[in-house]
VEXDREN-2710 file (C-alpha; in Angstrom, 1 decimal):
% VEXDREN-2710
k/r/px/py/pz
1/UNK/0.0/0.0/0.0
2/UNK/2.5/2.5/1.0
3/UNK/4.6/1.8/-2.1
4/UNK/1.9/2.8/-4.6
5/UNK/0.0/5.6/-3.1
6/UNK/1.0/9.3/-3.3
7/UNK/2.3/9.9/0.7
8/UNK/0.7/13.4/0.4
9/UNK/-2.6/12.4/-0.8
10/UNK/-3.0/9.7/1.7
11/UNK/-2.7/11.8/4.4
12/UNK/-5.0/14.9/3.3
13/UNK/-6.9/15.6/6.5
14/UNK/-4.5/13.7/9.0
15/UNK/-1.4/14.9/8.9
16/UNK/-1.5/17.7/6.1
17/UNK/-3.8/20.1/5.1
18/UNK/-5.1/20.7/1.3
19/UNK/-3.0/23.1/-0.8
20/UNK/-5.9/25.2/-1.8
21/UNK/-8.6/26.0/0.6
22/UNK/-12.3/27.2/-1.2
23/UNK/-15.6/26.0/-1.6
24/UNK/-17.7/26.0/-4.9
25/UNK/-20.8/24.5/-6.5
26/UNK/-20.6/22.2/-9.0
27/UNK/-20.6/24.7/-11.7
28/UNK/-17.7/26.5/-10.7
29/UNK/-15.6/23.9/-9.0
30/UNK/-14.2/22.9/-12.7
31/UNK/-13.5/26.4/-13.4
32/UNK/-11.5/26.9/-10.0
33/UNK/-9.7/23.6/-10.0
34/UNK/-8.1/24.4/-13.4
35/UNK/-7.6/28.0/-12.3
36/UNK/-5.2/26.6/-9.9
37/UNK/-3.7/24.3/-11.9
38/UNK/-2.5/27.1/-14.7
39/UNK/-1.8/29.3/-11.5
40/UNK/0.7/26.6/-9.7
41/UNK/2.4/25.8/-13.7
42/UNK/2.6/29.7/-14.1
43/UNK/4.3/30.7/-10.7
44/UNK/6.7/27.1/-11.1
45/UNK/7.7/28.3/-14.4
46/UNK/8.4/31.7/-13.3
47/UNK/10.4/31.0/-10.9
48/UNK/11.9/27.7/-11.1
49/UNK/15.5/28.3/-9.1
50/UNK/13.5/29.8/-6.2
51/UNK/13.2/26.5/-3.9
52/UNK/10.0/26.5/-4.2
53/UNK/8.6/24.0/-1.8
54/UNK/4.6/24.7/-1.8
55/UNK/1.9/27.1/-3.5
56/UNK/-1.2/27.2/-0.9
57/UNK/-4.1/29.5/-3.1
58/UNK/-7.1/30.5/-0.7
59/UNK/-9.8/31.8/-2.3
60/UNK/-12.3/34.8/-0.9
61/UNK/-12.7/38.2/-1.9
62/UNK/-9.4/38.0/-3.1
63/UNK/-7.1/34.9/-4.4
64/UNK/-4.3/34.6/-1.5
65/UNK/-1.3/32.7/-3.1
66/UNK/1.1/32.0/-0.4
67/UNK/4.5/30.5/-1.7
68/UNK/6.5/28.8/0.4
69/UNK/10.5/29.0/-0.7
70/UNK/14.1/28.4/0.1
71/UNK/15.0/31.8/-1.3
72/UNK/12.7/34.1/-0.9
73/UNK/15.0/37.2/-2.1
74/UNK/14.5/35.8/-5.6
75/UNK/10.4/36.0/-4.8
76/UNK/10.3/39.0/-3.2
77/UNK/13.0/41.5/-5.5
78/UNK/14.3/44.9/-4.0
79/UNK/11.8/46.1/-1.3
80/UNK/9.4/44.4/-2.0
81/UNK/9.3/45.4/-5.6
82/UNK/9.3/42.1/-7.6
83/UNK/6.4/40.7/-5.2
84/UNK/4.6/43.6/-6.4
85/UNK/5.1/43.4/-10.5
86/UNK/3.9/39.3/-9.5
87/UNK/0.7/40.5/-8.1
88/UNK/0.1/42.7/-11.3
89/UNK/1.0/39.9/-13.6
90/UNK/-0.9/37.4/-11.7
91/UNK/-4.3/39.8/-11.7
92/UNK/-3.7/40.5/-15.3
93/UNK/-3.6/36.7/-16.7
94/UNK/-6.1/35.2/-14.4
95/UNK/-8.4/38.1/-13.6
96/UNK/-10.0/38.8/-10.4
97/UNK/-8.0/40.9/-7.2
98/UNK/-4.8/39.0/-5.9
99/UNK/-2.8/38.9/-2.6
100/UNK/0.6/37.4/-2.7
101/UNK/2.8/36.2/0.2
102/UNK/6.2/34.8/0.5
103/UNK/7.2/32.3/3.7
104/UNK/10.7/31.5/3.9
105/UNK/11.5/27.7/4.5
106/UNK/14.2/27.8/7.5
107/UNK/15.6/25.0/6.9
108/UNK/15.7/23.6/3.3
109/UNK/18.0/20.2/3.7
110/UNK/15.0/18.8/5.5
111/UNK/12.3/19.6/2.8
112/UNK/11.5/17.1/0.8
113/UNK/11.1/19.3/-2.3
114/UNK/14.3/21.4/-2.0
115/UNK/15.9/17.7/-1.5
116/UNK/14.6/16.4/-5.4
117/UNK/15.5/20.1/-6.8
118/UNK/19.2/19.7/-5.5
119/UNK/19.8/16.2/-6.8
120/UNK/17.8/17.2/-9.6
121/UNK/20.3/19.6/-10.5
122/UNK/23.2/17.6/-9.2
123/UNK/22.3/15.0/-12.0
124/UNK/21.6/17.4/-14.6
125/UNK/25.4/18.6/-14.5
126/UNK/26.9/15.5/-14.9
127/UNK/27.4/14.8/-11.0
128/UNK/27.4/10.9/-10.2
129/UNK/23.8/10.2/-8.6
130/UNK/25.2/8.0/-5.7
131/UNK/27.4/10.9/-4.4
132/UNK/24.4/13.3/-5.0
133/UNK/22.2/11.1/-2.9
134/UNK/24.6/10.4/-0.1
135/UNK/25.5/13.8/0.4
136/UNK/21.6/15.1/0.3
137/UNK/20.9/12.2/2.5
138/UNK/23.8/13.2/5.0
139/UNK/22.7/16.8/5.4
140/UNK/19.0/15.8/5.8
141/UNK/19.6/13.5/8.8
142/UNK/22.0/16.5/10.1
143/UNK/19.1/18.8/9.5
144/UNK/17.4/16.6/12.4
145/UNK/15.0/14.0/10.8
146/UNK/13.9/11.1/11.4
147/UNK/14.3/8.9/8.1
148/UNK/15.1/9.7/4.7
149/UNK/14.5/7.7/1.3
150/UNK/15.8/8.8/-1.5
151/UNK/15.0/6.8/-5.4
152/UNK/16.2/7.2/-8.9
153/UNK/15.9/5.9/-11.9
154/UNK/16.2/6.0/-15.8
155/UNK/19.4/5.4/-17.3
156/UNK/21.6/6.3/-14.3
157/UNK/25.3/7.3/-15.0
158/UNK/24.4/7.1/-18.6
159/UNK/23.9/3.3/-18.6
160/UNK/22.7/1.4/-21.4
161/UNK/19.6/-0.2/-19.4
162/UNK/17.4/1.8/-17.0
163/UNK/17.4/0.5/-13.7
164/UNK/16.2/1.8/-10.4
165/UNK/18.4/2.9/-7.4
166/UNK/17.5/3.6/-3.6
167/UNK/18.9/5.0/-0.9
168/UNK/17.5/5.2/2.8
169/UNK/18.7/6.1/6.3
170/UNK/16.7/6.0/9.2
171/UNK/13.0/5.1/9.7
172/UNK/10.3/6.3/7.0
173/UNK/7.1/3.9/8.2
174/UNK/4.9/5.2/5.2
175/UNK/2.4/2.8/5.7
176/UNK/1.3/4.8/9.4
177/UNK/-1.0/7.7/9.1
178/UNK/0.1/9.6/12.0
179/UNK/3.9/9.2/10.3
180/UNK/4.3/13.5/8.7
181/UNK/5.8/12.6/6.0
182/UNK/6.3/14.4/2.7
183/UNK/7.0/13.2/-0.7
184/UNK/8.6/15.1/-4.0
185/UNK/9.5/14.1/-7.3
186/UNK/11.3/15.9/-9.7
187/UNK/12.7/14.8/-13.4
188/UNK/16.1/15.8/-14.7
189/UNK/17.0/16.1/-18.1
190/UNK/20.4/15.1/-19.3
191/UNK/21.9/14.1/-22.8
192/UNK/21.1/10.4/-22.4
193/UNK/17.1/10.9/-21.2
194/UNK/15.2/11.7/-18.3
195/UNK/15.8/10.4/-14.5
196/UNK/13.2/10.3/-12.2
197/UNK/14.3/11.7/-8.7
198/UNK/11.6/10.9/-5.7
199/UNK/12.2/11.6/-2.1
200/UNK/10.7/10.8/1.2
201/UNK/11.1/12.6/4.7
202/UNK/9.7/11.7/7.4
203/UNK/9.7/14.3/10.5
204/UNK/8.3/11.9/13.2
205/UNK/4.3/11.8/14.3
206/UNK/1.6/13.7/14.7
207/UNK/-1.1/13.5/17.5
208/UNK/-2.7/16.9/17.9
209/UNK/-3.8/16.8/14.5
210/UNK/-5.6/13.4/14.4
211/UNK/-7.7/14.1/18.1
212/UNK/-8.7/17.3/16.6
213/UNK/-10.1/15.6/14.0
214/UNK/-11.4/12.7/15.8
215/UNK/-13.4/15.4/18.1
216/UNK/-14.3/17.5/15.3
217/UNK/-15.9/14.1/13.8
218/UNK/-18.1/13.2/16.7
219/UNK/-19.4/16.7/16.9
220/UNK/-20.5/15.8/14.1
221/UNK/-22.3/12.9/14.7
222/UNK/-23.9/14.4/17.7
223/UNK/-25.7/16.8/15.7
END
């Protein structure tokens, strides 16, 4: 089970939240959904050696994008300025008012997206994948979590026949729902095809969560 469902998606509503918060009829839920879609491509395009690490869109009078990053100097520009021209550009090719905000990720080596990006890039100039992986893997656990599992595959070091490669340290129990764990892939392109890069971090359990949900349950039930 844990092997071939999406960590993230498995614990919506337990240990992690939904990316985009907003409620819509049927009509407009289509409408929305894609909305988001072309918003996430558009900022990932935009900015794609900013570490960013998650795009949470709330939806009210205004559309609140709140981008979670590595570097959020490359987000934010000169006082604020770049943040600014974003807000413009986002208003003007998706309509409606906009509210942007930038939340720095403190520390990067133990985010599982900033993790893929890195060994991403690693592979893509020619750096062996093993030493890439090691070296990620080292900083991670230094970072201070619990387990790390790190896979790639494609045609690794230039190979002839695509294989598959992992790499763990530590504890990563993916098939526990209380377990926070996040999960990223990331593709990089080289001369000899693509290598898939996935990660898995797991940054021990959650309780609060889980009885707040439990009680929120029963209430209701009651009513």
């Amino acid at each position: 089970m844990g092997q071939k469902v999406n960590p993230n998606g498995f614990r919506i509503g337990i240990t992690h939240s939904w990316p985009s918060t907003w409620f819509a009829t049927k009509e407009k839920f289509q409408t929305l959904f894609l909305a988001d879609v072309r918003i996430r491509r558009f900022l990932e395009k935009k900015f794609p050696d900013a570490g960013l690490s998650l795009i949470e869109i709330e939806r009210g009078k205004k559309t609140s994008v709140l981008l979670h990053t590595s570097k959020p100097g490359v987000i934010i520009g000169k006082q604020g300025a770049a943040i600014e021209e974003l807000r413009k550009e986002l208003e003007k090719k998706f309509g409606g008012s906009f509210e942007v905000n930038v939340q720095e990720i403190r520390n990067p080596d133990a985010d599982a997206v900033c993790i893929a990006e890195s060994i991403q890039g690693q592979i893509q100039r020619r750096m062996p994948y093993r030493r890439a992986c090691k070296m990620a893997i080292e900083r991670a656990m230094q970072a201070g979590l619990i387990g790390v599992k790190i896979g790639v595959s494609g045609r690794l070091n230039g190979a002839e026949i695509a294989r598959t490669d992992s790499f763990k340290e530590g504890n990563v129990p993916l098939q526990t729902l209380r377990a926070n764990i996040q999960f990223a892939t990331r593709h990089a392109v080289t001369t000899y095809g693509t290598i898939g890069v996935q990660v898995w971090v797991y940054k021990g359990m959650v309780f609060k969560k889980i009885q707040e949900a439990k009680s929120a349950a029963l209430t209701l039930d009651t009513h």
